[in-house]
C-alpha positions in Angstrom: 0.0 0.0 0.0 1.4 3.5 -0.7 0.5 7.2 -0.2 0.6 8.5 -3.3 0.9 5.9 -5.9 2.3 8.6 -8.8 5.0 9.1 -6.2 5.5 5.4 -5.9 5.7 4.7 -9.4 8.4 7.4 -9.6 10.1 5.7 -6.8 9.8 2.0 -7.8 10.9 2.7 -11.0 13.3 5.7 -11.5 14.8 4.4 -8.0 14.1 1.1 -7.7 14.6 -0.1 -11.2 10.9 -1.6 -11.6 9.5 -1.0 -15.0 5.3 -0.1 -15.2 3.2 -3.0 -16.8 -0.4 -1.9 -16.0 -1.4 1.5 -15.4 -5.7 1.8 -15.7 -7.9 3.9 -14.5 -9.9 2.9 -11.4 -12.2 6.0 -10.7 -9.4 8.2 -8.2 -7.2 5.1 -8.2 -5.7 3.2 -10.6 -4.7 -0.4 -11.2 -0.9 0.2 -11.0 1.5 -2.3 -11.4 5.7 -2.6 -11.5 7.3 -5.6 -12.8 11.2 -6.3 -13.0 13.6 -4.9 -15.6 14.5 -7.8 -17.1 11.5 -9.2 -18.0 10.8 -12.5 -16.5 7.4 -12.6 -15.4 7.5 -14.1 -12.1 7.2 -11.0 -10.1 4.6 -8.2 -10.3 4.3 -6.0 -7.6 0.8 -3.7 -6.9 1.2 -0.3 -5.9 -2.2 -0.1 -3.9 -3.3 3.0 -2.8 -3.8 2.8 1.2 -7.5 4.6 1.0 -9.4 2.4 3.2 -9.0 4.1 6.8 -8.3 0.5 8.2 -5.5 -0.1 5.4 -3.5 3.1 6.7 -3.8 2.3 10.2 -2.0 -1.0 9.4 0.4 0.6 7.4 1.5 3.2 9.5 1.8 0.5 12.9 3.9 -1.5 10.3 6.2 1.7 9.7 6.0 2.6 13.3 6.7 -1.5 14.2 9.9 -0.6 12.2 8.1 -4.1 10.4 8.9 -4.1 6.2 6.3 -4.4 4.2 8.1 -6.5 2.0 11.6 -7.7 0.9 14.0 -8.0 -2.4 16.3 -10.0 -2.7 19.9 -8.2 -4.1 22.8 -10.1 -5.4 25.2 -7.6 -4.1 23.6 -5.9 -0.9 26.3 -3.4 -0.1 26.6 -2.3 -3.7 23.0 -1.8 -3.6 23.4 -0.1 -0.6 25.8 2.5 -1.8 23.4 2.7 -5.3 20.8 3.4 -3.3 22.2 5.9 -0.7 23.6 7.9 -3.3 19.9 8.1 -5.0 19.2 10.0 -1.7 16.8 6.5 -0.5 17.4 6.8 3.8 17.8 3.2 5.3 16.8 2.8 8.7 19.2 -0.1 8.7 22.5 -0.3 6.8 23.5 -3.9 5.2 24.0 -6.4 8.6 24.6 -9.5 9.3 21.4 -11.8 10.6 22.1 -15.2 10.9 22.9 -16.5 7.4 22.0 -13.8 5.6 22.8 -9.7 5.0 19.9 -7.2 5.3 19.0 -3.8 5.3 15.8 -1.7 5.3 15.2 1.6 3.9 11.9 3.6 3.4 10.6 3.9 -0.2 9.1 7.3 0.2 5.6 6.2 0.0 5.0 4.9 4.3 6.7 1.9 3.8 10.1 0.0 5.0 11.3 -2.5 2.5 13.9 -4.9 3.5 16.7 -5.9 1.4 18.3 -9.4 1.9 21.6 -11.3 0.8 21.9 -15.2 1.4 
């Protein structure tokens, strides 16, 4: 769920690297979609405006939980951790080692963490 879901399409893929596959009207929403660069298939990811009153109650005790709303999985975490950084993205959590794997959480300027993990 985001804020401001023209603000998270700018951020999931100017940012992030996402590319938009569906973007339809939905009366003051729309059906907004990101999918990855490289075109595989297997991942599509809704950007779902947090309108219901319920929705943004969950959201924010998520943020306020310090509780991701989701997580990627980077090949490289500390390179994507400097890539990111210098995009001006704040992480709560720099890359750090938890149990067998890396992770780090930043916001993605829309209400939500998003964890980013390394096996």
């Amino acid at each position: 769920m985001v804020d401001d879901q023209q603000k998270a399409l700018d951020f999931y893929t100017n940012v992030l690297g996402f590319v938009k596959k569906n973007d339809i009207p939905m009366g003051e929403a729309r059906w907004l979609t990101v999918v990855t660069a490289d075109g595989k298939g297997d991942f599509e990811l809704v950007l779902e405006p947090a309108g219901f009153p319920p929705a943004r109650t969950y959201k924010k005790a998520l943020f306020e939980a310090g509780i991701p709303a989701t997580a990627f999985e980077a090949d490289d975490i500390e390179a994507e951790y400097r890539r990111l950084s210098g995009l001006g993205v704040h992480f709560q959590t720099p890359p750090t080692q938890a149990g067998p794997v890396r992770i780090a959480v930043f916001e993605d300027a829309c209400g939500n963490l998003i964890q980013l993990f390394q096996v």
